[in-house]
N, C-alpha and C positions, 0 to 999 in steps of 0.2 A: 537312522531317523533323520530327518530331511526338518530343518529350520525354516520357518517362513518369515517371510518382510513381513515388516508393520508399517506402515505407514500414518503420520499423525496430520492431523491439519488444524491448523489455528487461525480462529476465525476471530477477525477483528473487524470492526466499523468505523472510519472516518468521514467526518462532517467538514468541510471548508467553512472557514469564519471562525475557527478560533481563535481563543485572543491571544493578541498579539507577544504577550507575555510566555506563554507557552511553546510558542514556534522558536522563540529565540531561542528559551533554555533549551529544548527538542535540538537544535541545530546545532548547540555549542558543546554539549556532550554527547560522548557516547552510549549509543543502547544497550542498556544492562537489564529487561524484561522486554516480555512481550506489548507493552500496553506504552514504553518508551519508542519501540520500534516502529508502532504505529503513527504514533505522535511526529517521528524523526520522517516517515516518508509521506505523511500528508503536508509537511510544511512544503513537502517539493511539488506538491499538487496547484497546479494554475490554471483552473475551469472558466471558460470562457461564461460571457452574458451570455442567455439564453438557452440557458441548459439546467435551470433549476430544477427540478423535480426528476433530474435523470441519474442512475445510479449503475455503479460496474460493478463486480466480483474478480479477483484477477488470483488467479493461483499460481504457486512460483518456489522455487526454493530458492536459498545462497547457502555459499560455501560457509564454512567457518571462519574465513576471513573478511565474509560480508561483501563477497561478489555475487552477482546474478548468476544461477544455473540454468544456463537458457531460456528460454525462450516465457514470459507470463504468457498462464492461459485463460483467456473469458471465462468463466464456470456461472454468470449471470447477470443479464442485462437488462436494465427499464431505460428506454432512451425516448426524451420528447423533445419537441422543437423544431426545427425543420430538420433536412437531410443532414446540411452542412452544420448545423449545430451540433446534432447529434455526431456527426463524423469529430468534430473539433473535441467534446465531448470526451470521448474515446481515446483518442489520439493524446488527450493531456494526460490521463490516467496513465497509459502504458508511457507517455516520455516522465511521469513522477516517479515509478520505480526505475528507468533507464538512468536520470538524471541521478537521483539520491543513492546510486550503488558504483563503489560498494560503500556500506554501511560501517562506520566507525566504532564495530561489535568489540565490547567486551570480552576479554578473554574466554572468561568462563558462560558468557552467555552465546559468543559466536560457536563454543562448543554444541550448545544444545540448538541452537538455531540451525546449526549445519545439519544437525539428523531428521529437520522437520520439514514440511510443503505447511505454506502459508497462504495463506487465503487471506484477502483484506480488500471490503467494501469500500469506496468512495463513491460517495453522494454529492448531489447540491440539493439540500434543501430550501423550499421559499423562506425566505428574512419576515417575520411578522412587522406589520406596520406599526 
């Protein structure tokens, strides 16, 4: 009898503009859940002006010592603004997980992170007036 992969993917959402409160503690500890991990790689996110409404999907895994396993991949894109926005756009998303790895995982969560492919949205949403 022949075993098959599983494959999991964890899908999470971040928004730039959170508060400021948040990024810090995100930054000063270690990621111990899925929802801290998010929090720890959107603080590395630095989205240019002109790019509000544009949003990526980046699929990816890490090892369990919270290095990148090659290469993130696009799995979905809304991009507005001119070319080069959208290019800058892009280009911030993929240097936030380059920059932010590896990730300062948790023992027992780099265990379970290293068996998964992660999936994690980053938007600019417009600021209400």
């Amino acid at each position: 009898m022949r075993s098959s992969a599983v494959c999991f993917v964890v899908v999470g959402a971040l928004a730039t503009g959170w508060p400021a409160h948040a990024q810090t503690k995100a930054a000063s500890q270690s990621p111990d859940n899925i929802n801290e991990l998010f929090r720890f790689l959107g603080q590395c996110a630095k989205f240019p002006p002109g790019s509000e409404g544009s949003e990526i999907t980046l699929r990816f895994s890490l090892t369990h010592y919270g290095a990148l396993r090659g290469k993130p991949m696009i799995t979905y894109s809304k991009l507005v603004g001119s070319p080069e926005d959208q290019r800058l756009f892009v280009s911030a998303a993929l240097d936030a997980i380059e920059k932010c790895t590896p990730v300062p995982l948790t023992e027992h969560f780099g265990r379970v992170v290293g068996q998964k492919m992660i999936a994690i949205t980053f938007g600019r949403r417009e600021r209400p007036i």
